[in-house]
KEMAR-390272 format. One line per field, with one value per residue (C-alpha): residue number from 1; chain; x, y, z. Coordinates in Angstrom, 3 decimals, m for minus. Layout:
nr	[NUM; ...]
kette	[A; ...]
u	[X; ...]
v	[Y; ...]
w	[Z; ...]
This chain:
nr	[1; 2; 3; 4; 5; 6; 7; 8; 9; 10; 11; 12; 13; 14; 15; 16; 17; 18; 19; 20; 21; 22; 23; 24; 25; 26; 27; 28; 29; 30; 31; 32; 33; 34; 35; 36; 37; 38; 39; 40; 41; 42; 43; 44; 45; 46; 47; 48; 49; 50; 51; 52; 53; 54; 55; 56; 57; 58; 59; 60; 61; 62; 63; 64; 65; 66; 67; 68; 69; 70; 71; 72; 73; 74; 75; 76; 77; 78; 79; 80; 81; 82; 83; 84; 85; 86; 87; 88; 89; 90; 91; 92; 93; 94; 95; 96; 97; 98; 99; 100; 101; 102; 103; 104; 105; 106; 107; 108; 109; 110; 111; 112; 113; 114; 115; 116; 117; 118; 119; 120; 121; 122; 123; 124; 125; 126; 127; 128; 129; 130; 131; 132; 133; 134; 135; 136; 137; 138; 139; 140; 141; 142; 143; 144; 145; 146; 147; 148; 149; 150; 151; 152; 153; 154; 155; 156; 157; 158; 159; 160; 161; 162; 163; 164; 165; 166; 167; 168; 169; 170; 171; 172; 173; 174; 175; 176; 177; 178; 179; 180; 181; 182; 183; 184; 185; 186; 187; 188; 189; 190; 191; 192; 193; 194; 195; 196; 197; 198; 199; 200; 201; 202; 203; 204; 205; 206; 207; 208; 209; 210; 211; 212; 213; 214; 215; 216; 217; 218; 219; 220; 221; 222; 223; 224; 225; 226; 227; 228; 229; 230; 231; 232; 233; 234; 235; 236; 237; 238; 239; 240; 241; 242; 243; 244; 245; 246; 247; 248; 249; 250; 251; 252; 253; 254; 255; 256; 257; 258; 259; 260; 261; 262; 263; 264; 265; 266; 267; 268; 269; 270; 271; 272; 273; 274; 275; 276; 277; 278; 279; 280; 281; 282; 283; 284; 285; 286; 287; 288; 289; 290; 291; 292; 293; 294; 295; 296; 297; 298; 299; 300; 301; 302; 303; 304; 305; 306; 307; 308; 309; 310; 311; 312; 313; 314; 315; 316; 317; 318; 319; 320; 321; 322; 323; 324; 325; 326; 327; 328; 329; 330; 331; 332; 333; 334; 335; 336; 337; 338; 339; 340; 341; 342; 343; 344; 345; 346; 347; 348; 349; 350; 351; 352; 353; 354; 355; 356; 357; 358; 359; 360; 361; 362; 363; 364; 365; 366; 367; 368; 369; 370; 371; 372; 373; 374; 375; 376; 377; 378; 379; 380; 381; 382; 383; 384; 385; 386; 387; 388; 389; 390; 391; 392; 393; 394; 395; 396; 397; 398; 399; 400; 401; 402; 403; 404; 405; 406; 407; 408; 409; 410; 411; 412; 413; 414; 415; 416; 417; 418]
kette	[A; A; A; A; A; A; A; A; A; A; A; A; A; A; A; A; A; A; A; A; A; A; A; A; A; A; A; A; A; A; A; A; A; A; A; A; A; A; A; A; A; A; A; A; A; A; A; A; A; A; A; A; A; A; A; A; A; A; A; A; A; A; A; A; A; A; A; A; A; A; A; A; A; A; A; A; A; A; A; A; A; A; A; A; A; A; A; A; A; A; A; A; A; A; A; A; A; A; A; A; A; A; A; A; A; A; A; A; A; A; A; A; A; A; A; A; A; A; A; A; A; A; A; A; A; A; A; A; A; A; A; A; A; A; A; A; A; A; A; A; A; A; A; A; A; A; A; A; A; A; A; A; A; A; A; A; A; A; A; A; A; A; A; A; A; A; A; A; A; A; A; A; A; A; A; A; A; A; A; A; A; A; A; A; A; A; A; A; A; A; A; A; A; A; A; A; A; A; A; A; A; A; A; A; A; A; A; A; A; A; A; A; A; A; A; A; A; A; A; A; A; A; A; A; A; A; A; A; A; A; A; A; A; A; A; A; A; A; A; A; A; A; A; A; A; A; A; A; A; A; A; A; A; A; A; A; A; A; A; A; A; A; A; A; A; A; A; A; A; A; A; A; A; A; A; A; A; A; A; A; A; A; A; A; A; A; A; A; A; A; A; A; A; A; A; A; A; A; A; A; A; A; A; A; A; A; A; A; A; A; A; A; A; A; A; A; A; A; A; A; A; A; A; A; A; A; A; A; A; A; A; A; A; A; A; A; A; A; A; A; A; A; A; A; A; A; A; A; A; A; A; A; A; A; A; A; A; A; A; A; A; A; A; A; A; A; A; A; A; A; A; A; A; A; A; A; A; A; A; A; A; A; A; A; A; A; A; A; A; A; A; A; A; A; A; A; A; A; A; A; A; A; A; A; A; A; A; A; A; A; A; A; A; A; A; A; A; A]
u	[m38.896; m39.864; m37.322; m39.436; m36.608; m33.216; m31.465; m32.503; m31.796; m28.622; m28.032; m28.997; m26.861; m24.137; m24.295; m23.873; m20.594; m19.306; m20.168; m18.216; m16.788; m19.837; m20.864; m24.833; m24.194; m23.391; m25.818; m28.417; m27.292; m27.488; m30.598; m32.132; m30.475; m32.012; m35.719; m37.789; m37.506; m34.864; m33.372; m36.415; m36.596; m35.572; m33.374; m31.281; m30.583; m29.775; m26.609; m25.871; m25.475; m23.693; m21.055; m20.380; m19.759; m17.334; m15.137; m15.117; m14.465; m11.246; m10.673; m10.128; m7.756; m5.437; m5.337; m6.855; m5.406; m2.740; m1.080; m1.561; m4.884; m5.314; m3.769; m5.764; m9.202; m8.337; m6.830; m10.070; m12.256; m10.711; m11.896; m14.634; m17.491; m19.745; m23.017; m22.504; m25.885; m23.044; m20.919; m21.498; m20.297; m18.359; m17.006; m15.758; m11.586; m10.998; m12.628; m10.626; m11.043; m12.035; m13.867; m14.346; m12.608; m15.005; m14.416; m15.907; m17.185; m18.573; m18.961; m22.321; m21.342; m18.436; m15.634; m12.193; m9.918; m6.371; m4.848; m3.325; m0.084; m0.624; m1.073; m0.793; m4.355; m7.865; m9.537; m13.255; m14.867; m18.035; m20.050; m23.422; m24.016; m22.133; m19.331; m16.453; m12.956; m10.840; m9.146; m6.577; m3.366; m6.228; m5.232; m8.651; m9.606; m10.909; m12.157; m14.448; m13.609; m16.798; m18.408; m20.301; m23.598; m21.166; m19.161; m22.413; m24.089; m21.297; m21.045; m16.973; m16.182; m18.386; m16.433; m12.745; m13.894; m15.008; m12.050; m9.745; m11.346; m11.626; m7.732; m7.077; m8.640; m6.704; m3.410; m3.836; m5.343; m1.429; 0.780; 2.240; 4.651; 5.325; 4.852; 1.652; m1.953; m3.891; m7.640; m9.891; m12.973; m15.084; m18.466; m20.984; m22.086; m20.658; m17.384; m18.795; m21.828; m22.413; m22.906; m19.428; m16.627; m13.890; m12.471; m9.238; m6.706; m7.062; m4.562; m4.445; m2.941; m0.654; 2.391; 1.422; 0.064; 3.454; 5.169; 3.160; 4.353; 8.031; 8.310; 6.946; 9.447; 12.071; 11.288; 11.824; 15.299; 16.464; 15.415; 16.937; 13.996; 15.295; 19.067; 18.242; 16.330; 18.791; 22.620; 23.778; 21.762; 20.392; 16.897; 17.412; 19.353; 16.447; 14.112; 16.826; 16.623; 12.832; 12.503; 15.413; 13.581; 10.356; 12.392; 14.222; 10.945; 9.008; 12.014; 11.843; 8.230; 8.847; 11.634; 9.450; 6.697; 9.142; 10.546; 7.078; 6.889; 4.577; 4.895; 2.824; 3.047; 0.757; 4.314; 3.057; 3.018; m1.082; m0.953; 0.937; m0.977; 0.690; m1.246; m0.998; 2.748; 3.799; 4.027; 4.310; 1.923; 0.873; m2.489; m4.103; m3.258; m5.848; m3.116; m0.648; m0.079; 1.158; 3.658; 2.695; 5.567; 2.837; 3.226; 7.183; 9.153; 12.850; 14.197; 12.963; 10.232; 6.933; 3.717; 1.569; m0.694; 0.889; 0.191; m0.757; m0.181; 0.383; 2.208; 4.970; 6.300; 5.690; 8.761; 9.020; 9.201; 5.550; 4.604; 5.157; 3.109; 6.160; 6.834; 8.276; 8.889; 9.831; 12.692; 9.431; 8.994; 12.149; 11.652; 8.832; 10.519; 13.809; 11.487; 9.656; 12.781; 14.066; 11.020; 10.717; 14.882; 14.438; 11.180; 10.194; 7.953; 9.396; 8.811; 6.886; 4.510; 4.930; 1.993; 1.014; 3.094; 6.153; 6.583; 6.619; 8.593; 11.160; 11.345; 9.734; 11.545; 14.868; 15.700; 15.110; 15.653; 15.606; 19.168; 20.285; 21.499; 25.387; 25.246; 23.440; 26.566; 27.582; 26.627; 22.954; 23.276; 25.050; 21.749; 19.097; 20.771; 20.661; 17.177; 15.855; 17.883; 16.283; 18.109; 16.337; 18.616; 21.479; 18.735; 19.907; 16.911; 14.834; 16.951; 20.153; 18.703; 17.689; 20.816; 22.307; 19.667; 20.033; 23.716; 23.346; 20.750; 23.110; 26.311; 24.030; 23.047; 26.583; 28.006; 25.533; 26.300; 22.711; 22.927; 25.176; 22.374; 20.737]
v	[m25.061; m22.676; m22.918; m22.998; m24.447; m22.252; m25.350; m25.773; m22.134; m22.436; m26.318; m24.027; m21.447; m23.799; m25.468; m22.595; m21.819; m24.987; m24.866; m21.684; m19.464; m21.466; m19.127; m20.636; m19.517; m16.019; m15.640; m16.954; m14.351; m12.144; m12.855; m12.478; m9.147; m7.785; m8.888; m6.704; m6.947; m9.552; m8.879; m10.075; m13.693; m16.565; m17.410; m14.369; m14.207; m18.039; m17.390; m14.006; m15.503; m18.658; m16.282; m14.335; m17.681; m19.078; m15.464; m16.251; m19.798; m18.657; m15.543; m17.789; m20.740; m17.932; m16.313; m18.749; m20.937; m18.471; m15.988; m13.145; m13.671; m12.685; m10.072; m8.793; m9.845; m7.232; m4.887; m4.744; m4.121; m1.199; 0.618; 2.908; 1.552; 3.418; 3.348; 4.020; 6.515; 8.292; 9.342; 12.250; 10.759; 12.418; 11.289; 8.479; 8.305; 5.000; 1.774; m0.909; m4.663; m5.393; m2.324; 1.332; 4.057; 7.065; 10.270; 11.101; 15.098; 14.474; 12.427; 13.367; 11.732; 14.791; 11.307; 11.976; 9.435; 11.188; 12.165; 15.899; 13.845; 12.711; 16.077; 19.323; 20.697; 19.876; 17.194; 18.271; 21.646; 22.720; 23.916; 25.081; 23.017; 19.609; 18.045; 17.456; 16.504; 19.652; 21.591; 23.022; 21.000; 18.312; 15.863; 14.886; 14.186; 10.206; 7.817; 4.710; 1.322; m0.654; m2.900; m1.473; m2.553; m4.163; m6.724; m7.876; m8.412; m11.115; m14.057; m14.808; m11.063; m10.596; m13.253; m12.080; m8.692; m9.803; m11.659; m8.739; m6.031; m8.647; m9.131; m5.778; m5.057; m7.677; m6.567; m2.818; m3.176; m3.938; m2.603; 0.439; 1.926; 5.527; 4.063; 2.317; 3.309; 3.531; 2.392; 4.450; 2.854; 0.090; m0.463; m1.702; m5.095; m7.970; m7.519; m10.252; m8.312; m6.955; m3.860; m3.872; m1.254; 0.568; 4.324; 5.036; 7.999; 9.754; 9.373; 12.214; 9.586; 6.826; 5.869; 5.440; 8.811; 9.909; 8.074; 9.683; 13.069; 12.023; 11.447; 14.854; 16.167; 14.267; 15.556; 19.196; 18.264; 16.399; 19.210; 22.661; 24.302; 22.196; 23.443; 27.165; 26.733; 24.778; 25.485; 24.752; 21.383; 21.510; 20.915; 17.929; 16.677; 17.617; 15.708; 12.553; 12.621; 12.689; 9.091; 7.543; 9.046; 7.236; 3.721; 3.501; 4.113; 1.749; m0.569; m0.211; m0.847; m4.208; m4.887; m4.140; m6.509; m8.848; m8.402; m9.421; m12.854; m11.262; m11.787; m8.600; m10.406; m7.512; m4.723; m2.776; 1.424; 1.376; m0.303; 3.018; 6.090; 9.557; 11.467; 15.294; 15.742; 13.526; 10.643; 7.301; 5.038; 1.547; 0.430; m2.903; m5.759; m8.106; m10.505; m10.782; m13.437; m14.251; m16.975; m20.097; m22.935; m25.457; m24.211; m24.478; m26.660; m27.816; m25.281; m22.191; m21.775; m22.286; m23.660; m20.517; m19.906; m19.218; m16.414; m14.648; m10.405; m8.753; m10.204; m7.289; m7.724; m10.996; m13.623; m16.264; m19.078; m17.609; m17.409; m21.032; m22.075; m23.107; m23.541; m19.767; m17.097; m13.523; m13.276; m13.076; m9.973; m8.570; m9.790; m7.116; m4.858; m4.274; m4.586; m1.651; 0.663; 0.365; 1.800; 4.519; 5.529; 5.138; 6.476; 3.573; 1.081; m2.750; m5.008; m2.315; m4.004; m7.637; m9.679; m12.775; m14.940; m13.188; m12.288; m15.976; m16.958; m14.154; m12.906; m16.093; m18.881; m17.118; m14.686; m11.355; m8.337; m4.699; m2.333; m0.638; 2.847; 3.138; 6.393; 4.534; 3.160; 0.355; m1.084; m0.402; m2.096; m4.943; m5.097; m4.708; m8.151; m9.715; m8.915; m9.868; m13.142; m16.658; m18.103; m17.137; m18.168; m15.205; m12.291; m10.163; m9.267; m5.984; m4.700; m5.259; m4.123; m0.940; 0.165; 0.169; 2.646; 4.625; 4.722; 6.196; 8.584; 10.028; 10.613; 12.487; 14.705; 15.191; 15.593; 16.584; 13.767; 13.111; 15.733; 13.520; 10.822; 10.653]
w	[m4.787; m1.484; 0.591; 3.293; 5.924; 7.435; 7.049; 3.337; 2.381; 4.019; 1.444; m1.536; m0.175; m0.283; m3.252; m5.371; m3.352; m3.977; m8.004; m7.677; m10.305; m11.989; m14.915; m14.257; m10.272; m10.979; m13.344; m10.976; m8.090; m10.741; m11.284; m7.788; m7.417; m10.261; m9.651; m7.639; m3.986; m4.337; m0.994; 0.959; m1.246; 0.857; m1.739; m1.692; 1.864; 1.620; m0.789; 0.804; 3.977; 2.557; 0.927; 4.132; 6.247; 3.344; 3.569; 7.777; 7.184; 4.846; 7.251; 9.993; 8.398; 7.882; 11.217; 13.366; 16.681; 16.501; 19.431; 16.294; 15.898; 19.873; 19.333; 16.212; 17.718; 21.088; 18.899; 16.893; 20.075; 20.679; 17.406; 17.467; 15.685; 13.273; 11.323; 7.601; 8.849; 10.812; 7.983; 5.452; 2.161; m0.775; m3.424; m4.847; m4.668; m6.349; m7.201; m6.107; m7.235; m3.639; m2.728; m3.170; m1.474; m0.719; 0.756; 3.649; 4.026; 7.770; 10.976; 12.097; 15.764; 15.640; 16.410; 16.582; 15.410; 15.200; 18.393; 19.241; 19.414; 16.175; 14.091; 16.622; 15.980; 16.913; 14.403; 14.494; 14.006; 14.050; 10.496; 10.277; 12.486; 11.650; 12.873; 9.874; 10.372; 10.447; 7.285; 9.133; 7.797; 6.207; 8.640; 9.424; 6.342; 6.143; 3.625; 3.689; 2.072; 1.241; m0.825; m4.373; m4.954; m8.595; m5.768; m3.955; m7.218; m7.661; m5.206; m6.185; m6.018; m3.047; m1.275; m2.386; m1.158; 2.693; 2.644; 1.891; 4.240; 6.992; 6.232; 6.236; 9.491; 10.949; 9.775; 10.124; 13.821; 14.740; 12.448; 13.363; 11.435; 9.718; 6.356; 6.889; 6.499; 9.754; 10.671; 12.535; 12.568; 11.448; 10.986; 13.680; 12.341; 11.524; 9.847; 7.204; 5.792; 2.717; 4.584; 6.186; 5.665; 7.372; 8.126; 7.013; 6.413; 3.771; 0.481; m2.099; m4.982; m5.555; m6.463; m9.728; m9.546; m8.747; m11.539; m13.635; m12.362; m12.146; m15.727; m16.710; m14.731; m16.017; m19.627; m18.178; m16.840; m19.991; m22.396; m23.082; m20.810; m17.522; m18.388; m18.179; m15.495; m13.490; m13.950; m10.791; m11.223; m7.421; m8.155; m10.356; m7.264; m5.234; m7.681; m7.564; m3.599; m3.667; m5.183; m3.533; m0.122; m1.258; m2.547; 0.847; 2.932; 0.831; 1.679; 5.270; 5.466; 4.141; 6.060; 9.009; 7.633; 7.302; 10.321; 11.852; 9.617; 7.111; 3.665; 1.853; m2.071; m3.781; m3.633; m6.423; m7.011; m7.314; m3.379; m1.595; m0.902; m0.565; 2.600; 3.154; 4.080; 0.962; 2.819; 1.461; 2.888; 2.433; 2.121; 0.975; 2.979; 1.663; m0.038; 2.894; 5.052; 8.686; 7.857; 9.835; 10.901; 9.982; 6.051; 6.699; 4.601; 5.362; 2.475; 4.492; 1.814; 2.949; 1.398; m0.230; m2.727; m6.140; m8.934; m6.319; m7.098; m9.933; m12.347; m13.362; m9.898; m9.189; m8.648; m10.573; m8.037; m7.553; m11.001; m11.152; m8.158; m6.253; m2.507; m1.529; 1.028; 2.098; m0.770; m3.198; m1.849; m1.869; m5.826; m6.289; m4.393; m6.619; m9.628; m7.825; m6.850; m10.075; m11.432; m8.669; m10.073; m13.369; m13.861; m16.529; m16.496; m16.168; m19.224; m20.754; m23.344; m22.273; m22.620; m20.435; m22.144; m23.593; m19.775; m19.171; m21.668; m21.201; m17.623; m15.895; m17.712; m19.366; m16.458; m17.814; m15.929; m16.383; m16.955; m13.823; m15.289; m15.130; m13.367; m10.163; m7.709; m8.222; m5.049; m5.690; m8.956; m7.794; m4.618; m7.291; m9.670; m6.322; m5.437; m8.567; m9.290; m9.963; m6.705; m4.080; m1.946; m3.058; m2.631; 0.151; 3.179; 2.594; 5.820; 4.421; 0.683; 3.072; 4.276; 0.811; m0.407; 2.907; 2.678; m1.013; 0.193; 2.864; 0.337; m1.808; 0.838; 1.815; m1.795; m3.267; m6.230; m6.928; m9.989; m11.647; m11.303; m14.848]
């Protein structure tokens, strides 16, 4: 029928989010986004408009009648605000579930976002005429997270995806730390529009990207080739020091997170950028919560969705949809250090449910190497063990990976590592 009403495009609207991840639903939106001129239908702007208010409705159970949400909301006023018009864009970096990550050549407005403080050189030149970040040290260089015409055309993903890029405004308008990716800009509209997107620092990979690297490198050193070219074994040391340097720093910015009662529950290598000094950063805060007394139970654990990150480096109390808190966390993260030292990839070949069977139910773990100390081994069992009650905090996990970090640069025993 017409929906010749506001108030009966907005029931429509809502009954298709309520039949939601309704196969017939999607393939209805579908529908309307493929016919011509389907964003001027009635019925189009109906469901788009429902799906926006259902991602502010979640947005603001998580954050909202709380003293952090104040202090995101005048955080977030302070941003500069841009048209997508504004920006000159490249190409496309990555396609996340939740959004795209695009380069972005130019800022037609000639912004700066960094600060002089920030990098030692100017941030915007002039080019035939336009205004683009500077090249000097590529510090200026940006991207732009926004939606793909592929998320919009899908009223579940569409939803997930305001939901995460609201959350990650939120989070990143406060958090300030070395280690974590900063916001320069959002858009001008509503933050829950299809339209919607904000202006980060740039990342030149991932940690995966890295891993990737790291085990090329450890083939050289292993081999006959990596023995010529280093007798003295100093730049396998160098190497060794590298991913401890990157472990410990992804260590402290959890302990940081956690040191502000937020749980992060998506620790994984694809979520940390490195920028132009080969700095780890972390991006992608769309899973993480503020933990709330409300959701606190008497056992410290606190009420939270479950299967909720990837499942490789998810703990098991979360696997099984149990009551849990920021010890899940320091779960991912020994599962992630040991892959950042070893250079392997945990449970390598596991499906769904020989993971279950074996890791989630049975308790199994991947071998520290015997050439790691002792101590490190003895933090990473910890970290990883069923009780969550005998994991150690990320600050205390930390200062054992610090503490190895500074023998090796004063003995130079990081060779020996293997």
């Amino acid at each position: 029928p017409a929906l010749d009403t506001e108030q009966h495009q907005n029931q429509v609207g809502s009954s298709i989010i309520k039949i939601m991840p309704n196969k017939a639903a999607v393939v209805a939106w579908q529908a309307l986004m493929a016919s011509q001129d389907a964003a001027e239908t009635p019925q189009h702007e109906a469901i788009l408009r429902s799906c926006c208010e259902y991602a502010r409705g979640k947005v603001d159970e998580v954050f909202s009648g709380t003293k952090f949400e104040d202090e995101c909301r005048t955080a977030i006023a302070k941003f500069p605000r841009l048209e997508k018009s504004e920006l000159t864009m490249g190409r496309i970096l990555r396609r996340g579930s939740f959004g795209v990550f695009t380069e972005v050549d130019g800022i037609r407005n000639g912004q700066m976002f960094h600060t002089r403080e920030e990098t030692g050189t100017d941030l915007v030149i002039t080019e035939n005429g336009n205004k683009k970040p500077a090249r000097k040290n590529q510090s200026g260089h940006y991207t732009i997270k926004h939606l793909s015409t592929e998320i919009i055309a899908d009223p579940a993903k569409l939803i997930q995806s305001l939901m995460n890029l609201a959350v990650d405004v939120y989070f990143l308008s406060v958090l300030d730390h070395p280690n974590i990716i900063k916001v320069r800009a959002i858009g001008h509209g509503d933050m829950f529009d299809k339209e919607s997107f904000i202006v980060l620092d740039k990342l030149y990979c991932n940690l995966d990207d890295m891993m990737a690297q790291w085990k090329r490198q450890c083939k050289i050193f292993c081999g006959i080739r990596g023995k010529i070219m280093d007798k003295s074994g100093s730049k396998k040391a160098n190497f060794c020091r590298e991913r401890l340097t990157v472990a410990s720093d992804v260590c402290d910015v959890v302990s940081f997170l956690h040191g502000n009662s937020i749980i992060y529950r998506a620790l994984k290598p694809e979520n940390f950028g490195i920028d132009f000094e080969g700095k780890v950063k972390l991006f992608d805060f769309g899973l993480a919560r503020k933990l709330r007394m409300s959701n606190r139970l008497c056992d410290g654990t606190y009420l939270l969705t479950g299967k909720t990150g990837n499942m490789t480096y998810m703990a098991p109390e979360v696997h099984k949809c149990k009551p849990y808190n920021l010890s899940a966390d320091v779960y991912s993260f020994a599962i992630l250090c040991w892959e950042i030292l070893s250079v392997e990839r945990p449970f390598e070949g596991f499906g769904t449910k020989l993971h279950t069977d074996l890791v989630v139910c049975k308790g199994y773990r991947p071998k520290c190497k015997s050439s790691w100390p002792k101590e490190v081994q003895e933090t990473l069992k910890k970290s990883w063990s069923k009780n969550t009650a005998s994991r150690p905090k990320a600050s205390d996990v930390g200062k054992v990976l610090q503490s190895w970090l500074v023998q090796g640069n004063d003995k130079m025993n990081l060779k020996e590592w293997k």
